[in-house]
Residue, then its C-alpha position, 0 to 999 in steps of 0.5 A: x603392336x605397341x603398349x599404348x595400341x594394347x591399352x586401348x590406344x590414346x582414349x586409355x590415358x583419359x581419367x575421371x578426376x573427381x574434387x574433394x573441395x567445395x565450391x566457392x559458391x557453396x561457402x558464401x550462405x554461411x558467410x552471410x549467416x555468420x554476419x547475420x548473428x550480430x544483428x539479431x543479437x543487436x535487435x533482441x538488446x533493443x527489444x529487452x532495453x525497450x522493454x524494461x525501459x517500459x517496465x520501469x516507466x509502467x511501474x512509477x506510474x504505478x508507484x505515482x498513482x499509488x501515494x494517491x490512495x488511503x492505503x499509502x497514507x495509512x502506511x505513512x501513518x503506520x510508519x510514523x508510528x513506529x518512528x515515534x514521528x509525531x508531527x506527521x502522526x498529526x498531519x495525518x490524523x484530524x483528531x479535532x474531527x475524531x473527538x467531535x465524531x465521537x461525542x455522540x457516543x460520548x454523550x449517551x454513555x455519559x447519560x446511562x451511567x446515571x442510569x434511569x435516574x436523571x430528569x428531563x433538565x438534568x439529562x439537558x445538562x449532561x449533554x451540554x457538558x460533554x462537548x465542554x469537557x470533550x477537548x481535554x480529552x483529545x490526548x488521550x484519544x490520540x494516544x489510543x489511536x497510536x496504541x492501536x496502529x501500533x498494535x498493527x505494526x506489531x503484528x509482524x516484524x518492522x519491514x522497510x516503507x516500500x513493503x509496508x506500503x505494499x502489504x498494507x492492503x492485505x492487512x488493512x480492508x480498505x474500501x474507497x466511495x469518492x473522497x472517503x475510505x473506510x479502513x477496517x483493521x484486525x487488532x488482537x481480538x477485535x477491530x478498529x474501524x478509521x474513515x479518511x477524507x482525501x485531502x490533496x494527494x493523501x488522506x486525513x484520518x477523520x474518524x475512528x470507531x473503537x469500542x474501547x475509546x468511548x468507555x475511557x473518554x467517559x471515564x475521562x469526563x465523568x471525574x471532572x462532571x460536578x455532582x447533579x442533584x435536584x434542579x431548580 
């Protein structure tokens, strides 16, 4: 018997070979996935530069609708007064309806420092020189509304415009009905009261209520009221 009949004959020589190598086939999903990358990275460019392209349109409409509020012209307002602009101080600020609104006021504080002791005629007097001598006075209401903003610039360090204008409204109560905004302002230990009047895309400041103002208008008029005795 020979060696080959001993092993089992020709079937012996058959071997079970198993590969070790992927198939082909099996290489091909990661080949797609791999090209697959590039694009979704391109796709979530295109979404975040869409996205801030709408951000940045959003918030100058923002910006645009903003500069049409009192808020904003109060901040012009605020700001000139620390650049000591005065010109745009006088753009804003109407002080020829400031000073007539505030003649009223003028007028009774000017008639009770006589006190009780003015007749009928003499009051009638009083009251007709108030708007005489109220337009030399239009300094110096000026100047106390300049003194109060400036008291509320200064209630925190000099910031650039664009945060000015955006801490304004936490400052400054502003309520708006229409075309008029009233604005209430803490100054120091008491507060200031401003009405605007829209005017195109800004406000004017139109009237002031300041209970320090009235006294000094009629401290102002009264050195210049002739003496009023007995009328005839």
């Amino acid at each position: 018997m020979t060696p080959e009949q001993r092993a089992g004959g020709p079937q012996s020589r058959k071997r079970f070979v198993i590969s070790l190598e992927q198939p082909p086939a099996a290489q091909a999903p990661t080949g797609r996935r791999g090209r697959r990358w590039p694009k979704v990275l391109a796709a979530l460019g295109v979404i975040i530069v869409l996205m801030a392209v709408l951000a940045a349109a959003g918030g100058f409409l923002w910006w645009r609708h903003y500069q049409t509020t009192p808020a904003y012209s109060l901040a012009l307002l605020v700001d000139a007064v620390q650049r000591n602009d005065m010109t745009l101080v006088n753009e804003i600020v109407d002080i020829d309806k400031i000073v007539d609104g505030l003649a009223s006021d003028v007028t009774k504080k000017s008639v009770a420092r006589y006190g009780g002791t003015l007749v009928p005629q003499q009051r009638r007097r009083v009251e007709a020189l108030v708007p005489v001598l109220l337009p030399g006075v239009k300094q110096n209401v000026r100047d106390s509304l300049v003194k109060r903003l400036r008291e509320i610039s200064e209630q925190s360090e000099p910031k650039p415009f664009i945060v000015l204008a955006l801490g304004l409204p936490y400052v400054v109560k502003i309520t708006t009905d229409g075309d008029t905004a009233r604005a209430v302002a803490p100054v120091q230990d008491r507060e200031i009261e401003l009405t605007l009047q829209r005017n195109g895309e800004r406000w004017k400041v139109e009237a002031l209520k300041d209970d320090s103002v009235v006294p000094r208008i009629v401290d102002d008029i009264m050195k210049d009221f002739p003496a009023i005795g007995p009328l005839r």
